[in-house]
C-alpha positions in Angstrom: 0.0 0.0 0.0 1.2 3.4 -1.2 1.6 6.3 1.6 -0.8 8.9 1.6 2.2 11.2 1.7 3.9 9.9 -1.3 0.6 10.3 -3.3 -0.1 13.9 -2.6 4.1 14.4 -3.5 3.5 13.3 -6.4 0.0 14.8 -7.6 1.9 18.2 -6.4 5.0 17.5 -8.0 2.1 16.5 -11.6 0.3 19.7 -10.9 3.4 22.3 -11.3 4.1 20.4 -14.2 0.8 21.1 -16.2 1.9 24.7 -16.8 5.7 24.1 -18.1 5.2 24.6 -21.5 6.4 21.5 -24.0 10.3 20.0 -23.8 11.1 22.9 -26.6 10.0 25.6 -24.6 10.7 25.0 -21.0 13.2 27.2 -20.3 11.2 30.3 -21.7 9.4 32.4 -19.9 5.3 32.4 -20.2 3.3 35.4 -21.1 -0.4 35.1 -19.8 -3.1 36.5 -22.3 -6.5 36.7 -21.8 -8.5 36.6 -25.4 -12.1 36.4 -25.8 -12.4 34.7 -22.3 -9.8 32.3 -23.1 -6.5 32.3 -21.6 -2.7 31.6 -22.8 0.4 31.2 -21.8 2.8 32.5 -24.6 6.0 31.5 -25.1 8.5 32.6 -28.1 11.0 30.7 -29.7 13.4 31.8 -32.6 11.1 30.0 -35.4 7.7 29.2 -33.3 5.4 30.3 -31.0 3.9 28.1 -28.6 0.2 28.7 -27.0 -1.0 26.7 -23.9 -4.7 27.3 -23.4 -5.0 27.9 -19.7 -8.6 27.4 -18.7 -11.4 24.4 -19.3 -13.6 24.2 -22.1 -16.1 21.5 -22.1 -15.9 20.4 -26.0 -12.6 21.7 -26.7 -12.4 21.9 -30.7 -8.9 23.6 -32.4 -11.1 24.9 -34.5 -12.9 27.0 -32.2 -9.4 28.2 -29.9 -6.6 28.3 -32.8 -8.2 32.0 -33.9 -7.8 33.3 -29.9 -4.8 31.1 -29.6 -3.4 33.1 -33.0 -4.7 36.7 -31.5 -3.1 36.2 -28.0 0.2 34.8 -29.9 0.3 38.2 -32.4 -0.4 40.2 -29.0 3.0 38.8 -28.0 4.8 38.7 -30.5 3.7 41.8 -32.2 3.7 39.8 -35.8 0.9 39.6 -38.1 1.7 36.6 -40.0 1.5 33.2 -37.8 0.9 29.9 -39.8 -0.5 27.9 -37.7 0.9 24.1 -37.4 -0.6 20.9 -37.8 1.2 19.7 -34.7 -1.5 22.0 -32.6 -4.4 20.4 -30.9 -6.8 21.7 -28.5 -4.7 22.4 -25.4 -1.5 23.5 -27.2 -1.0 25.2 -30.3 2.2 26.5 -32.3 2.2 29.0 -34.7 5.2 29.6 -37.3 7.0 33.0 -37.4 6.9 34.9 -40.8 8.0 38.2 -39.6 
């Protein structure tokens, strides 16, 4: 039988990771935009831009958050062409730098 200790360590230790960013972007720091009630955590790279949608949406389509996820990454980045890629889904979408 597991400790109850060990189990909240390590849903704490899951938790803080949710809002890291992916492996590419971890060591960038996050800028949070708030777009249309949806919110993102922006982080820039030298060729990509990474959105992480922020708060819950019941029937979450890309669809439906890639044109917020695309406004709060031009707030950001201050460029008006993003391609989005087809590596986005739902909860975290990249856009391609043509600036």
């Amino acid at each position: 039988m597991i400790p109850m200790s060990r189990i909240i360590l390590i849903s704490l230790i899951a938790l803080t990771a949710c809002d890291r960013g992916t492996k590419v972007f971890w060591g960038l720091p996050a800028q949070r935009v708030t777009v249309n009630t949806m919110t993102f955590d922006v982080r820039v790279g030298p060729i990509y831009v990474e959105t992480l949608r922020q708060n819950f949406i019941a029937i979450a389509r890309l669809s439906d958050i890639a044109p917020n996820a695309q406004i709060a990454a031009r707030q950001v980045t201050g460029c008006s062409k993003l391609t989005l890629s087809p590596a986005s889904d739902p909860s975290v979408q990249y856009f391609k730098i043509d600036c």
